[in-house]
C-alpha positions in Angstrom: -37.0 18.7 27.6 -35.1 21.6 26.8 -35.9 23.4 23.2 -33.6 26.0 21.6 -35.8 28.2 19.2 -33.9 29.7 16.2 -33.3 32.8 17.4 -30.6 30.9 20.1 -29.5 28.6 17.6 -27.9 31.7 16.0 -26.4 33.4 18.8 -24.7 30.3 19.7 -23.7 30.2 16.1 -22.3 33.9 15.6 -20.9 33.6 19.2 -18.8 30.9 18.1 -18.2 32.7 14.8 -16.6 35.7 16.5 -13.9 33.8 19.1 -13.0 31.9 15.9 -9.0 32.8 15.5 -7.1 32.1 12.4 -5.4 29.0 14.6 -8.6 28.0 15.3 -9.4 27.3 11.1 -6.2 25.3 11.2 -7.2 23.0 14.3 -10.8 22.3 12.0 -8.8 21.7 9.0 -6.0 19.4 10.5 -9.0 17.4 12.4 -11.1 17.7 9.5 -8.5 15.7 7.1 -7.7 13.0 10.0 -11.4 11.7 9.9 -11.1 12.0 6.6 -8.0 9.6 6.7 -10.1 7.4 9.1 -13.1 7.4 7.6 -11.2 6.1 4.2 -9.4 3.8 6.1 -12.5 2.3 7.5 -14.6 2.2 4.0 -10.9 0.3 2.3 -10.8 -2.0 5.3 -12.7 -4.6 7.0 -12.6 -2.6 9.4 -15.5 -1.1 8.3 -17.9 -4.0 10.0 -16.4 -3.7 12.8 -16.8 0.3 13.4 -20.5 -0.6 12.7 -20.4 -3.1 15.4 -19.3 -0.5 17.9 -21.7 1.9 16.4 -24.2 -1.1 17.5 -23.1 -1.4 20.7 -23.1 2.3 21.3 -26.5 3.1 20.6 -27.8 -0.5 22.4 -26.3 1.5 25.9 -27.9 5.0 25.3 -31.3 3.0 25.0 -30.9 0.2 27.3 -30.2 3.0 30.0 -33.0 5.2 28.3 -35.4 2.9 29.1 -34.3 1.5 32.4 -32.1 -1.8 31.4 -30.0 -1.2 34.5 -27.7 -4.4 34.2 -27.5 -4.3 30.3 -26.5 -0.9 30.5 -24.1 -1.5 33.4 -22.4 -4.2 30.9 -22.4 -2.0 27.7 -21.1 0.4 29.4 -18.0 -1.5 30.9 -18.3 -2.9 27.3 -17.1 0.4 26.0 -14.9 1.7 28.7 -12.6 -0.9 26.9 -13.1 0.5 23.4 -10.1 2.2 22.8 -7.8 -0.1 23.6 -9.8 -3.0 21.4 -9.8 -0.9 18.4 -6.2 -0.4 18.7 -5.8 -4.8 18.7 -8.5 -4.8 16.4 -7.5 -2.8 13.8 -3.7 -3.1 14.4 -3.2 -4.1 10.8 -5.0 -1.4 8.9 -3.0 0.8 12.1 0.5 -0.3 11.2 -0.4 0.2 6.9 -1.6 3.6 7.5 1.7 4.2 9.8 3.7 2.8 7.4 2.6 4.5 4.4 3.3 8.0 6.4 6.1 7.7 7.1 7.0 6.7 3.5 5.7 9.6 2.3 8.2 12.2 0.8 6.8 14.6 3.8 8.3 11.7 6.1 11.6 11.0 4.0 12.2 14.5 4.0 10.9 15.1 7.7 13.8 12.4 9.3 16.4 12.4 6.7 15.4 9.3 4.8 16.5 8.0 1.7 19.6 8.6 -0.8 20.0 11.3 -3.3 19.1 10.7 -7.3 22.9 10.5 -8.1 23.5 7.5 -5.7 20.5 5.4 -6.9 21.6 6.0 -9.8 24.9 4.6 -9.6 23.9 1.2 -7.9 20.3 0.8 -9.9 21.0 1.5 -13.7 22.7 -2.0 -14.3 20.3 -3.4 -12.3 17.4 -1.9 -13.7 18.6 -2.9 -17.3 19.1 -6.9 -15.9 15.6 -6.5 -14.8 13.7 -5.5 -17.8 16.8 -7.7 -20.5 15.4 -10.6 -17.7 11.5 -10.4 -17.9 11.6 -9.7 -21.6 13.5 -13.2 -21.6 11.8 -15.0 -19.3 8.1 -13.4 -20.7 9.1 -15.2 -24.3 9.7 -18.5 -22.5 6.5 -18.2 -20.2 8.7 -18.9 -17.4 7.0 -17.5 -14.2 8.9 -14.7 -11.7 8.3 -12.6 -8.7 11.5 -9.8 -8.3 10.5 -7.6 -5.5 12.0 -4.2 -5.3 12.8 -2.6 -2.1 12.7 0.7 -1.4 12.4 3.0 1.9 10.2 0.3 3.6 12.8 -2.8 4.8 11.8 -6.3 3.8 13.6 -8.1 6.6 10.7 -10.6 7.7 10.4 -12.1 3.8 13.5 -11.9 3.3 14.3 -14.3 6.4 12.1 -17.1 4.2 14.8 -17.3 1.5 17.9 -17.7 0.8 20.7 -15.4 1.0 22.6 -14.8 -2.3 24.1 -11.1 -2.3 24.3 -11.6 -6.2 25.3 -8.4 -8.7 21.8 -8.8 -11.0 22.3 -10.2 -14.4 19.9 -12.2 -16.9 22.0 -15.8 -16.4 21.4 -15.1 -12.6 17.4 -13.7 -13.3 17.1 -17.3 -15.7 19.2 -20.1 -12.9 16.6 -18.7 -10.3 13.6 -18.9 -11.8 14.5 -21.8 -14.0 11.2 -24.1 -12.9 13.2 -27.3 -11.8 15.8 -25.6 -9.5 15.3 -25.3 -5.9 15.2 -21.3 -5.9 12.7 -20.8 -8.5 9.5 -20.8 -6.2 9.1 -18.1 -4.5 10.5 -14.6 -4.8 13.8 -12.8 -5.7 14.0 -9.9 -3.5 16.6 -6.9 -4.7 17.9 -4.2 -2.4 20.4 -1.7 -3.8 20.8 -2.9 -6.9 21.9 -6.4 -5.7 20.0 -10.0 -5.4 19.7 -10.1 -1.7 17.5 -13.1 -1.6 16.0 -15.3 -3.6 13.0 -17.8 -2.7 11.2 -15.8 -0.9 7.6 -16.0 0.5 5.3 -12.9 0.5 1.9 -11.9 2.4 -1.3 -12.8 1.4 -3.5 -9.5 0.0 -5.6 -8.3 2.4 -8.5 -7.8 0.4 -7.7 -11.7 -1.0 -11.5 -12.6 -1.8 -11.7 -8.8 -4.2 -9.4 -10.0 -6.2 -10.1 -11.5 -9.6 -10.0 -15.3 -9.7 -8.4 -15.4 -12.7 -4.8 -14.2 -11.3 -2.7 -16.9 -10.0 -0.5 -17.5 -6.6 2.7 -15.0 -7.8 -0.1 -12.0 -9.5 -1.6 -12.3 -5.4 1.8 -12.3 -4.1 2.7 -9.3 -5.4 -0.7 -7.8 -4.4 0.1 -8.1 -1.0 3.4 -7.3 -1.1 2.7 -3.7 -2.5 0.2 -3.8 0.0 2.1 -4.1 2.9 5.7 -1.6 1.6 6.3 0.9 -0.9 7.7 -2.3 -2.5 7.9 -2.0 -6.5 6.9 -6.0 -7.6 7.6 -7.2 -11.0 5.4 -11.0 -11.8 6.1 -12.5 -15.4 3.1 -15.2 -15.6 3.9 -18.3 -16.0 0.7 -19.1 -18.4 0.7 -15.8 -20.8 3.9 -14.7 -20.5 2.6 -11.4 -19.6 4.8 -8.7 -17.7 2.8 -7.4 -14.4 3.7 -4.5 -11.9 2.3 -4.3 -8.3 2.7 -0.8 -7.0 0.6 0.4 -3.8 -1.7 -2.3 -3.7 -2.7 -2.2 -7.4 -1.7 -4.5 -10.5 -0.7 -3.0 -13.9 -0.3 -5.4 -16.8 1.1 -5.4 -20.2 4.6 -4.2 -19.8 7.5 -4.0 -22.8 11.0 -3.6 -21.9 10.7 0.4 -22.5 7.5 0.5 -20.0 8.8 -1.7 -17.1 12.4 0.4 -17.8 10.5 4.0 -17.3 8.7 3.0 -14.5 11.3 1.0 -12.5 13.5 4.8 -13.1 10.4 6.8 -12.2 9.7 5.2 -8.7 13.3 4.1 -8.1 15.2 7.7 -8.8 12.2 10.1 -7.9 13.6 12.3 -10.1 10.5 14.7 -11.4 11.5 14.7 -15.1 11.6 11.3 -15.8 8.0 11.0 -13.8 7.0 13.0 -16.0 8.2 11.7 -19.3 7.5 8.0 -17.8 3.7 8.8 -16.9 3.3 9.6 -20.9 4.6 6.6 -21.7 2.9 4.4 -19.6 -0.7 5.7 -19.5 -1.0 7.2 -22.8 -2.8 4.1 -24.2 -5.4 4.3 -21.7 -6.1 8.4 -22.6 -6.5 7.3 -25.9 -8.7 4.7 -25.4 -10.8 7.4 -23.7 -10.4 10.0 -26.5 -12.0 7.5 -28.9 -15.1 6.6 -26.8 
């Protein structure tokens, strides 16, 4: 077997060193930050068992050939020639998220010419915004359960297929016939694009990391999980047992929401408009940096 003593180990080294070209550190970086990608991909997935099932597999051929296994090897090794194309059916969920939330990204709006300017979502979501928050507040003091999904740059076409077409201008009588609990719209979701009730009744996916999630929260809080999961979707759940005003956002549930809160947030996410983020990030997460100043 073939040893290299030190000495070689740091010519190779400063050989390599000295063809390095400033293109060169940006290849490293750019392939640096996609495993990176991957590798947190992998750890937030399940597809994390799986990788360590190829990782199995892998290291089962290099030692069934290593010791002579000639038809275990043979099969391993046909195993794998098939690798790529089962991780790509394998992991085509966590695939299409990670697609999905690139091209939402404001390097991908701006990259393909997505999206409307602040002036214009202004003008169809303010009413619509205010209906929203007047809406929850109402329906939070009744405990009267709702699910009012926002959409954004990601279209909702497949949930909104389950419902029912209304094409309705947002207002609180509409907000309280639809999720009044003994009419035939109020279960499900109410699903808003442009400032207008597209759909109502609505059913959305499952969360993918269902059996993570506390117990405690009911069918609509897990609804709106996997909503935001699955879109850039902004999802608004007023619990039907508390009362309590919920947002979904990317995967992850915020609770406790007034009128002023759910309003700053809805304009933060919905405009994009780096003042208000601003202002609206005070507001909503100043409770929590004072929690942390006092301990």
């Amino acid at each position: 077997m073939f040893h290299s003593s030190p000495q070689q180990v740091l010519d190779a080294f400063l050989s390599v060193i000295s063809t390095f070209k400033p293109i060169d550190v940006l290849d490293v970086l750019i392939l640096t930050y996609v495993i990176y990608l991957l590798l947190k991909l992998i750890r937030e997935t399940r597809a994390g068992q799986l990788v360590k099932g190829i990782i199995f597999l892998v290291a089962g051929y290099f030692v069934s050939r290593a010791i002579g296994l000639k038809v275990v090897s043979y099969l391993l090794q046909n195993a794998l020639s098939m690798g790529v194309l089962a991780m790509i059916v394998l992991f085509q969920p966590e695939l299409r998220r990670a697609l999905e939330k690139a091209g939402r990204s404001k390097f991908g709006i701006r990259l393909f010419g997505l999206g409307q300017n602040s002036d214009e979502l202004k003008q169809k979501w303010v009413p619509a915004i205010d209906a929203i928050c007047d809406s929850c507040v109402e329906l939070s003091a009744t405990c009267t359960g709702a699910l009012i999904v926002v959409e954004r740059q990601v279209r909702l076409g497949e949930q909104i297929e389950t419902g029912t077409i209304l094409n309705a201008i947002p207002s609180k009588e509409i907000f309280g016939n639809i999720f009044y609990p003994k009419t035939p719209l109020h279960d499900g979701a109410v699903i808003m694009r442009d400032g207008i009730i597209l759909a109502a009744a609505c059913f959305l996916p499952k969360p993918a990391k269902d059996a993570l999630i506390n117990k405690k929260l009911g069918s609509r809080h897990r609804a709106a999980i996997g909503m935001s999961e699955n879109s850039d979707a902004i999802v608004i759940v007023v619990s039907e047992e508390t009362g309590q005003i919920s947002v979904a956002l990317n995967g992850e549930l915020t609770r406790d929401y007034t009128h002023d809160k759910l309003k700053a947030l809805l304009e933060e996410q919905i405009y994009n408009d780096k003042t208000e983020i601003s202002i609206g990030k005070k507001k909503l997460f100043s409770s929590r940096s004072e929690r942390r100043k006092k301990k």
